[in-house]
N, C-alpha and C positions, 0 to 999 in steps of 0.2 A: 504493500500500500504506500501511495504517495506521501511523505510527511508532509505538512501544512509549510514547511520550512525550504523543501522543497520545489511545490507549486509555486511558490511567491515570487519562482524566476522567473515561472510563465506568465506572473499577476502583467495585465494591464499596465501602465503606467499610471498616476494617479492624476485626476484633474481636478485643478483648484475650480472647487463651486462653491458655492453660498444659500447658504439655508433658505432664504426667499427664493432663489433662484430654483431650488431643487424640489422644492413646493410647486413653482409653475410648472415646470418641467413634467412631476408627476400628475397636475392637474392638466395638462395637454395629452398623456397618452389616457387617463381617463378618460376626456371628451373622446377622441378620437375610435374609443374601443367602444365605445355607445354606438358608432357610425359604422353600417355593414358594407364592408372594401375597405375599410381605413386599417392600417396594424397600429397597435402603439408599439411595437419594437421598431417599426419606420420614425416615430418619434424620439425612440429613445437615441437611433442611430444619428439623427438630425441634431436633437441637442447636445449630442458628446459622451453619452451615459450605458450606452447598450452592452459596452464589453465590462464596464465595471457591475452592471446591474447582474449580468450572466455569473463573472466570477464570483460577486457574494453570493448569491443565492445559490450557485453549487457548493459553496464553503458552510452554509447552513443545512445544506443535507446531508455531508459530511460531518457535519456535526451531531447531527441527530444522527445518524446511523452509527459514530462511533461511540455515543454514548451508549446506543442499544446492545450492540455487540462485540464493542473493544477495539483491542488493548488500551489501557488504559482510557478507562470511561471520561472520567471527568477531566483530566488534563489533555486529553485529546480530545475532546469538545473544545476546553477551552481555546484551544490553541488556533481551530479552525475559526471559532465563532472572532476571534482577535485581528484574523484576516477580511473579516467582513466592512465595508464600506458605509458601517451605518450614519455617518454623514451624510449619503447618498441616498440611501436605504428606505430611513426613516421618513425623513420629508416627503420622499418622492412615494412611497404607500400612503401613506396622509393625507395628498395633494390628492391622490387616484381618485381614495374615499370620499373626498367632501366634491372631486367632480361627478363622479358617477351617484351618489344619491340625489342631488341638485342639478344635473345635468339629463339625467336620462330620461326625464319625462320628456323635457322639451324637446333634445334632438331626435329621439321617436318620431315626435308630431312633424318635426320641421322635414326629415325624410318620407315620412309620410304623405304631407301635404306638396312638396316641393322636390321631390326623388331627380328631377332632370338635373333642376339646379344646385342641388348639393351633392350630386354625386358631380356633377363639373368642374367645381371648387374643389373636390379632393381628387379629383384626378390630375389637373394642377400641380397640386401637391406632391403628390405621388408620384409624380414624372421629373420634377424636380429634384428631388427626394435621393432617388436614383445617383445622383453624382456623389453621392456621402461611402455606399460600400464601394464603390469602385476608386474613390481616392484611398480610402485607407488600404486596399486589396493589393496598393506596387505592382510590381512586374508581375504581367498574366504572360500566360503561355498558350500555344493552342490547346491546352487540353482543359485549361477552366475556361475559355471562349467555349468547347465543345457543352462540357458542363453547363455552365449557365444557360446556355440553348435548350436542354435536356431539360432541366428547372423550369423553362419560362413552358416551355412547350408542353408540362404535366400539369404543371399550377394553371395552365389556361382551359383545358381538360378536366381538371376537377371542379374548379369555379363555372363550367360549362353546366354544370348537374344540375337539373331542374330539383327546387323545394319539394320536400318533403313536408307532412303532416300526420308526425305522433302524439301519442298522449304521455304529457308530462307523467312519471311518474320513478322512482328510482333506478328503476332498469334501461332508464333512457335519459335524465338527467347526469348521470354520473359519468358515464364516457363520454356523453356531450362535453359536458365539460371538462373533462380532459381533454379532449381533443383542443377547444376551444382555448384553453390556456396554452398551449403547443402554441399557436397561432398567434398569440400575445408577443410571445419573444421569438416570432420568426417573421422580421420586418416582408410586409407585401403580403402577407396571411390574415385575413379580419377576423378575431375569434367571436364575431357579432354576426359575419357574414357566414359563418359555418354551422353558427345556431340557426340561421334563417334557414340554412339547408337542411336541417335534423328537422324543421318545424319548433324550434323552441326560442325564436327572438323573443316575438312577444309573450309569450310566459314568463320570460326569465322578466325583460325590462315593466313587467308589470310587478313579480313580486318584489322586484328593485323599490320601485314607486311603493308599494303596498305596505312595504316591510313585513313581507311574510317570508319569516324565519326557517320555517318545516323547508320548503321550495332550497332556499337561499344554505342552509346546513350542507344538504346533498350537494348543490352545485360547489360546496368549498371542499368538500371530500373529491369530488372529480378533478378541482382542481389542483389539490396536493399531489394527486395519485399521478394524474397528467406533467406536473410541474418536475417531480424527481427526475421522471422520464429523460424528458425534452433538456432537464438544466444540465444536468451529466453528460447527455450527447453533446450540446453545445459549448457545452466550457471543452472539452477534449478538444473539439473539432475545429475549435478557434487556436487551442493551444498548440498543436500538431500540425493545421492543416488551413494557416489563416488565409490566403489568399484563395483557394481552392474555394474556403467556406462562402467567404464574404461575396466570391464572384457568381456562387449559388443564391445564395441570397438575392442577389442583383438580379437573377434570373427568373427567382420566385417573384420577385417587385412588378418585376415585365409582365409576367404571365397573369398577374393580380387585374393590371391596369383594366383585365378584359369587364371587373363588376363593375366598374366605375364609367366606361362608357354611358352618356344620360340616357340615351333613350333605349330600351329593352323593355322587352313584353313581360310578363308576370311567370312564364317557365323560362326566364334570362336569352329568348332568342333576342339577338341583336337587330335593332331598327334603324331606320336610315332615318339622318338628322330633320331635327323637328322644327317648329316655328320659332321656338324658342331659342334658336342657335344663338343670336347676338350677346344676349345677355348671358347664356351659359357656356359661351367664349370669351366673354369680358373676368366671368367667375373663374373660372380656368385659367386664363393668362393671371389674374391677379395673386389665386392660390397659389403660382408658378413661381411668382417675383416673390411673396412672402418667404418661402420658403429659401428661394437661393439666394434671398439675403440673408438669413439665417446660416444657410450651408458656409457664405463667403464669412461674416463673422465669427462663426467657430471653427474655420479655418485660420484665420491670423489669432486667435486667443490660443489657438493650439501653435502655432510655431512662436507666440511670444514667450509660452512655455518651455 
């Protein structure tokens, strides 16, 4: 087993945030995971936080599992849990929580009542977005150009799958949500847009609203169960295999873009643009500039670094 002393070559490098700032930060991929096409791991990667968010949280399952099972329980926790970024951590789950119970009523209705034009505005986004793994990715070769091809080309394949409609009930809350938290930390995946496939958005963003607890329990067990998964593979695969990953990622981002086209029929077949193009081409170029001024500023605060 890896000691904690020695992961810490593979850690990240640390970046200087600030408590307000990692507040907003976590209240962005909040919003964002309410929105079905939107990741917050595209967020997390846009504000600078995605590879530190990945490491702590495999350092915390590491930690529970070595307390469960050993050697040395408690100083091998401790030692994992010391490697955690909870400057990061904290704020940025905090941020999540006060977006997503105050946020999810609304943007429901706003995609619901307005699907062309907010899905315009994060495709924008989203296209933008893109420039973030591919700078940190360095020299590609042709075999992650082949890769990210592969990626874009199964991610557009899946998101192709017309909605489904089950009945909430444990047996189908719980690896929903597993799956759906996968989708969290794996920028270009919407863990909102893959509830929309299972049939469980509006279930879930209702007992969000409701605050019904029974609902919301099971969805957090799916999401532990799903979370171990997914953090383990990614922290490896960033640690081993970083340009490889990141240029799959980029591939998953591409292949995403396909839910965010505005105009689509109700089983996602693609429709040819609608009356509404002007303004949800004005939304789109603007989600576009927001972002890659974001990209460009955390770009020179990373080489001021």
């Amino acid at each position: 087993m890896t000691s904690p002393a020695e992961t810490a070559e593979q850690e990240p490098r640390e970046r200087k945030t600030s408590l307000p700032g990692n507040l907003i930060r976590g209240g962005l991929i909040g919003i964002v995971e309410t929105v079905p096409g939107v990741s917050g791991g595209t967020v997390a990667l846009v504000v600078g936080i995605y590879e530190q968010l990945i490491a702590s949280a495999s350092h915390m399952v590491s930690a529970l599992r070595t307390l469960i099972t050993g050697p040395d329980r408690v100083s091998g926790a401790t030692a994992h849990l010391a490697e955690v970024r909870w400057r990061v951590i904290v704020p940025v789950v905090i941020g999540m929580a006060l977006a997503v119970f105050t946020i999810a009523g609304p943007i429901s209705t706003a995609v619901e009542n307005h699907p062309e034009l907010t899905r315009a505005a994060f495709f924008g986004m989203v296209l933008a977005s893109l420039a973030v793994p591919l700078r940190m990715a360095g020299k590609v070769g042709g075999k992650h150009i082949l890769a990210g091809i592969v990626a874009a080309v199964l991610t557009f394949w899946l998101v192709s799958l017309p909605p489904t409609d089950v009945e909430a009930s444990a047996l189908t809350i719980i690896p929903a949500a597993a799956v759906a938290v996968s989708a969290l930390m794996l920028p270009g995946l919407s863990g909102s847009f893959l509830l929309l496939t299972f049939g469980l958005y509006e279930p879930t963003m209702n007992a969000v609203s409701e605050r019904d607890f029974g609902y919301l329990g099971l969805f957090a067990v799916g999401m532990l169960i799903g979370g171990i998964v997914i953090v383990k593979a990614l922290r490896w695969l960033l640690a081993h295999h970083h340009t490889f990953t990141l240029i799959v990622l980029a591939g998953v981002m591409v292949g995403a873009l396909r839910v965010l086209w505005p105009w689509q029929a109700e089983d996602r077949t693609l429709e040819a643009v609608g009356s509404q193009w002007p303004t949800a081409l004005g939304l789109g170029v603007a989600g576009f500039v927001v972002v890659a001024a974001l990209v460009i500023v955390d770009a020179r605060l990373v080489k001021k670094q």
